[in-house]
N, C-alpha and C positions, 0 to 999 in steps of 0.2 A: 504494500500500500504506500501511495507518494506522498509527500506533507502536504500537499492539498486538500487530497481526500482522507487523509489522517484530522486534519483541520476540520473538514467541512462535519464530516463524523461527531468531531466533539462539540462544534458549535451546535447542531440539532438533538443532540442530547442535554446539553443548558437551555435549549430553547424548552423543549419538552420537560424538564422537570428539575431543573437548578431555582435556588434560588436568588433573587434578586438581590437579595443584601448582597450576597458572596460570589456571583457571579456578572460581570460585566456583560455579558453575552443577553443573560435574565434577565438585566436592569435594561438591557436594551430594546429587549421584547416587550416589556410589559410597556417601556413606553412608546410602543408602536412604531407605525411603517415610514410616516413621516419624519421623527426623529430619527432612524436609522436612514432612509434617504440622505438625510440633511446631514448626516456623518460622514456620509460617505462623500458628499459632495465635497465639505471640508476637510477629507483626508487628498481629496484631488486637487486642490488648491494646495495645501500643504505642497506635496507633491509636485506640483509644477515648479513653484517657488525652491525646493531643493535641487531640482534638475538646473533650473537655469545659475543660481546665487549659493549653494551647496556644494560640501563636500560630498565624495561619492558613498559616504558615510551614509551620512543624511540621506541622501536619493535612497538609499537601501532602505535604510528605517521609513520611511514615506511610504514605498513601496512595498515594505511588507505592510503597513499599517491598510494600506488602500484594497488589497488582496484580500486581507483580514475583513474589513469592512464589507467588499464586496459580496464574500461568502455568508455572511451574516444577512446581507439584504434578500440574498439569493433563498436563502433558508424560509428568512421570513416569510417569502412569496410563494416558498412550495417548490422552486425552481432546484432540480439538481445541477451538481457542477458536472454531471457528466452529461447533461443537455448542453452547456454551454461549449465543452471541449468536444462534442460532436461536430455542434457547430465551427467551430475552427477547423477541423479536421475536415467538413464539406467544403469550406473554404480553401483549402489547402491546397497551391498551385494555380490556382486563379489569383490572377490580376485585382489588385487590391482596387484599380480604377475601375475595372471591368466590376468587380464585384460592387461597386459603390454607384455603379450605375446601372448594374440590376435591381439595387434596391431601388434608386430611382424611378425606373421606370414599373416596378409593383406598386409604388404609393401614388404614384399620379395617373 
């Protein structure tokens, strides 16, 4: 098992039955989907700001932090991380413009 899915494991297991005093994961759930958005947003900002003005220290801590976050949003919504690394994997060897302009042309 990868520390992804070693991660993702433990976060839906505080989601499902930690509690909130002692688990950050729990305090996270309990206060909902918008707060966790809204963390996750602020871990990408962080993030950016370490990438451009940061050591590659920082870029790492940022970067795990935003991963972490993003698994937790993922959780919340029900979404596995192996929907999302599927999706990579469909993508894999197309054309990141090509593929950004099939999205295009599905939403319009």
């Amino acid at each position: 098992m990868d520390t992804l899915t070693r991660l993702e494991t433990t976060i839906r297991q505080r989601i499902a039955s930690a509690d909130s005093g002692k688990s950050y994961v729990a305090q996270l759930h309990a206060r909902g989907l918008p707060v966790i958005a809204r963390k996750l947003g602020e871990e990408a900002v962080e993030t950016v700001i370490a990438a451009l003005s940061g050591s590659d220290e920082e870029l790492t801590g940022e970067a795990a932090d935003i991963l972490f976050h993003l698994i937790v949003l993922l959780a919340e919504k029900g979404v596995p991380l192996a929907d999302v690394l599927a999706e990579l994997d469909r993508r894999e060897g197309t054309s990141g413009l090509d593929e950004k302009a099939s999205r295009a042309q599905q939403e319009g």
